[in-house]
C-alpha positions in Angstrom: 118.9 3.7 -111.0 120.2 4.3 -114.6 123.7 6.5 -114.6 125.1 8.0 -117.9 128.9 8.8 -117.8 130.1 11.5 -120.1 133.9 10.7 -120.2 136.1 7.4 -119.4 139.2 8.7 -118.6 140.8 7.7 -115.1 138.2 9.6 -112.8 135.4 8.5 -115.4 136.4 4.9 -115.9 136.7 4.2 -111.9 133.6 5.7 -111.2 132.0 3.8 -113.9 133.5 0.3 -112.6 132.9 0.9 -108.5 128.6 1.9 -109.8 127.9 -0.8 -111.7 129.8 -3.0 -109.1 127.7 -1.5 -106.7 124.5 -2.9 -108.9 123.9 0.4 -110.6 123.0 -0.2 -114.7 125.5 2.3 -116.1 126.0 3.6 -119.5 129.0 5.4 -121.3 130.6 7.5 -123.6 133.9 9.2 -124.9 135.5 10.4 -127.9 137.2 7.0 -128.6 135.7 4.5 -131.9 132.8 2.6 -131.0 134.7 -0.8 -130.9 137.6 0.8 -128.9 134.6 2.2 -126.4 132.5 -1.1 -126.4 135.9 -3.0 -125.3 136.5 -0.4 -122.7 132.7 -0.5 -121.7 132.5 -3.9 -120.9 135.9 -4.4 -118.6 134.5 -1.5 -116.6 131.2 -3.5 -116.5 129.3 -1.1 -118.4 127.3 -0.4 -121.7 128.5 1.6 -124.6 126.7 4.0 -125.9 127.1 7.6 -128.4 126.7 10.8 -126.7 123.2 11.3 -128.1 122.0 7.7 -126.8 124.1 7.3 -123.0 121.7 10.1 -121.6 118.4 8.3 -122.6 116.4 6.9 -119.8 119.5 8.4 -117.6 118.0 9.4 -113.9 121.3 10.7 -113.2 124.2 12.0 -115.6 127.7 12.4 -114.8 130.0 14.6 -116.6 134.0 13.5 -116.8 135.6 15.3 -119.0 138.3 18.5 -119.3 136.7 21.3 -118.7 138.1 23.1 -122.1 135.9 20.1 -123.6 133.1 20.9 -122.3 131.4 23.8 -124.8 132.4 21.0 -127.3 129.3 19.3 -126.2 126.3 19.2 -128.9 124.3 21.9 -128.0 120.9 21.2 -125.9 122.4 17.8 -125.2 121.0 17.7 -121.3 118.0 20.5 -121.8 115.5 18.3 -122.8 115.8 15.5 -120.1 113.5 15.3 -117.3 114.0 18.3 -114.3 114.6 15.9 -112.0 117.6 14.5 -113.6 120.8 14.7 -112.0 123.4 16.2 -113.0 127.2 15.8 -111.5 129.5 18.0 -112.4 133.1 16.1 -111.4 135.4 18.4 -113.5 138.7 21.2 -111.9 140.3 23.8 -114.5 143.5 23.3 -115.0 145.1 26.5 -117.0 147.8 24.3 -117.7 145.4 21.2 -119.2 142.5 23.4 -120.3 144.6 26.8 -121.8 143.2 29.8 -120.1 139.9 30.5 -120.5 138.6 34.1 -119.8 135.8 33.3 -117.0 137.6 30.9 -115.1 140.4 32.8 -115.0 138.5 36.2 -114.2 136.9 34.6 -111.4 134.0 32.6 -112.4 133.4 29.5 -110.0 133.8 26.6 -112.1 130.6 24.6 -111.5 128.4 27.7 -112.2 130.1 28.2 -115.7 129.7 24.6 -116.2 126.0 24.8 -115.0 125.6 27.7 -117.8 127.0 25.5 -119.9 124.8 22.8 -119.7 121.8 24.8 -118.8 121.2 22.4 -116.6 122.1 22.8 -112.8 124.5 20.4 -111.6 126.0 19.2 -108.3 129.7 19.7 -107.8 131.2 15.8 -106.7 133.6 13.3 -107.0 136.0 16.5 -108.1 138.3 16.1 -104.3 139.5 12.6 -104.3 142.0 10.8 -106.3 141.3 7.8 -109.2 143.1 6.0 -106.9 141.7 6.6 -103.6 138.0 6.0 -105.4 139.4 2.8 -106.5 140.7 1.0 -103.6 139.6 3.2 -100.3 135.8 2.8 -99.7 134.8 0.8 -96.7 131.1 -0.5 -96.0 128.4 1.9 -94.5 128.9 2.4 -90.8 132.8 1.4 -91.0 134.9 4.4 -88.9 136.8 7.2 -90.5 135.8 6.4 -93.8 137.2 8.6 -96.5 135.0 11.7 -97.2 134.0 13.5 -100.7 132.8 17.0 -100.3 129.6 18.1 -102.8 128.2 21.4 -103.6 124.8 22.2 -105.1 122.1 24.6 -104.8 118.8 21.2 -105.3 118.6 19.4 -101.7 117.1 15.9 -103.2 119.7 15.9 -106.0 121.9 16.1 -103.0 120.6 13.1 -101.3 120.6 11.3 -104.7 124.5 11.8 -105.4 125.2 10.9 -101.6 123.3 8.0 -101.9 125.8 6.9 -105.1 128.4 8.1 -103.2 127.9 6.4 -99.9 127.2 2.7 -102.1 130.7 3.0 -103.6 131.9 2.9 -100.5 132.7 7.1 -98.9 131.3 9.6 -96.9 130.3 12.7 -98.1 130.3 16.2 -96.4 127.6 19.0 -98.2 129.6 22.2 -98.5 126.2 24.1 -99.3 125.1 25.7 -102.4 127.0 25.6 -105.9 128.7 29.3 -105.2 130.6 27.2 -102.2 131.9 24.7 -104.4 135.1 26.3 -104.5 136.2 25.2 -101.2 136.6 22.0 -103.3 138.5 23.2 -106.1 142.1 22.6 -106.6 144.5 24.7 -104.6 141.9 24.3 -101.7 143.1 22.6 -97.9 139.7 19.7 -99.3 141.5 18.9 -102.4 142.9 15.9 -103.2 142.8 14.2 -99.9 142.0 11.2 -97.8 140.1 12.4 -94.6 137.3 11.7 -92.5 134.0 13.9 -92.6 135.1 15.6 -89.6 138.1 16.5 -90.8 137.2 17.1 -93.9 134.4 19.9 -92.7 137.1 21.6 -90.9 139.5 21.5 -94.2 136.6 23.6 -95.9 136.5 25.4 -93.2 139.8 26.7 -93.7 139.7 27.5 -97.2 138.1 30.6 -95.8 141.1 32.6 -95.1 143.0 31.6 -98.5 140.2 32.2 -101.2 141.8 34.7 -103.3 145.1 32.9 -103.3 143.5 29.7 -104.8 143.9 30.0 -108.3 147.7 30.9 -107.3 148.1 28.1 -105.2 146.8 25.5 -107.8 149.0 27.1 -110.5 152.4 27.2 -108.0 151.3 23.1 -107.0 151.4 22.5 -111.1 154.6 24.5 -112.1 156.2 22.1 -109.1 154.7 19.2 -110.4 155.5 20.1 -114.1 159.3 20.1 -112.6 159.6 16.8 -111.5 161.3 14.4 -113.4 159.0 11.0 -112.5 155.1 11.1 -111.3 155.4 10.2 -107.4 153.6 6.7 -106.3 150.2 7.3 -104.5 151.8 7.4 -101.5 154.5 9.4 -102.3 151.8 12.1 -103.3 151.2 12.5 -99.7 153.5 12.1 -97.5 156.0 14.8 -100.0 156.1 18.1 -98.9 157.4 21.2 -100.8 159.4 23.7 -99.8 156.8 26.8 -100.7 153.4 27.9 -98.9 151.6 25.1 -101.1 151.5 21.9 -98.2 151.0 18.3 -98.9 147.4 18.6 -99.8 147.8 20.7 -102.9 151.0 18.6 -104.0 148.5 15.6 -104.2 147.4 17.4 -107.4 150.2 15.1 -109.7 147.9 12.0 -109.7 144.6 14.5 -110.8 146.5 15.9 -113.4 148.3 13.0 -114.9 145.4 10.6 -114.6 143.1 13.0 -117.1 
């Protein structure tokens, strides 16, 4: 399977390196010089390629970028591949990153503006878990209480496709339904940013049903906090801080995310 990633930053770059370690031919592409991105390309074990070119022969393409970069796409880029190319949509607004923009911030779930977008549909994944825990958490196939990734997305086999990556790089993954549920997996969401089994991690979706309309408040309280401190807290120190406001642990682990961009 061919996999095009749009975007090397820290989510980008470690998703790239733990697919083509899983045997996967992967292509990719940022804003960087070509030499700069052909040096990058090949630690992550990957091929260079320009934005027009990564997506050629791709049977699934994975955007990793800001989401304020995203209308800076070229236009069409993704209409004209085949249907039955996958789209992953791995990006969170950030007001703080991305400025405020006027859907997002009216309401608009994220992965459906990005789907309109695109004019593509996507799948929302890879958007809960940390760089860090995609890096060095996954355990084999049939290992217990491996880490789970929740995905959203309204095409059942593109579903199965994106668990399949998901499940060779070594995690779990938990469907929260149709794209207009994705936002059970959005920043400021009990799912975000964590490390837990599939069971738990069902019932942490669960229980973003009572605090829906305080999201977007929640993930803006979590980065006013974060902005405040004076040094980025270790990996562990993301999760076992808690701060004195109704945002728990969970939405603290939000530092790493937006750092790592």
């Amino acid at each position: 399977m061919k996999i095009a990633i749009i975007g090397t930053g820290a989510l980008g770059s470690t998703i790239t390196k733990k697919l083509a370690t899983a045997g996967y031919k992967v292509k990719v592409t940022d804003t960087s010089p070509i030499n700069v991105m052909q040096e990058k390309a090949i630690k992550l074990g990957a091929e260079a390629a320009s934005i027009q070119e990564v997506i050629t022969d791709a049977d699934v393409v994975i955007l990793s970028i800001p989401t304020i970069a995203i209308p800076n796409l070229p236009k069409d880029l993704l209409k004209e591949l085949p249907k039955e190319t996958v789209v992953i949509d791995t990006t969170n607004y950030y007001p703080y990153r991305d400025g405020v923009m006027e859907e997002l911030s009216n309401g608009k779930l994220e992965s459906i503006w990005v789907s309109e977008q695109l004019g593509r549909p996507v799948v929302k994944a890879f958007n809960n878990l940390l760089s860090y825990t995609l890096e060095h958490n996954g355990l084999p196939d049939g290992k217990e209480n491996r880490v789970a990734m929740a995905i959203s997305g309204d095409d059942e086999k593109a579903k199965k496709i994106v668990s399949k990556l998901i499940n060779d790089i070594g995690f779990d993954t938990v469907d929260a339904g149709s794209l207009s549920q994705s936002w059970r997996h959005q920043p400021g969401t009990p799912a975000y940013c964590t490390e837990l089994n599939a069971a738990e991690l069902k019932q942490a979706l669960m229980d973003a049903d009572g605090i829906r309309e305080k999201v977007p408040y929640l993930r803006d309280l979590t980065t006013e906090k974060l902005i405040a401190q004076k040094t980025p807290p270790s990996h562990e120190g993301c999760f076992k801080q808690h701060v004195n406001s109704p945002v728990k642990s969970n939405q603290f682990r939000e530092l790493s995310r937006i750092i790592s961009v």
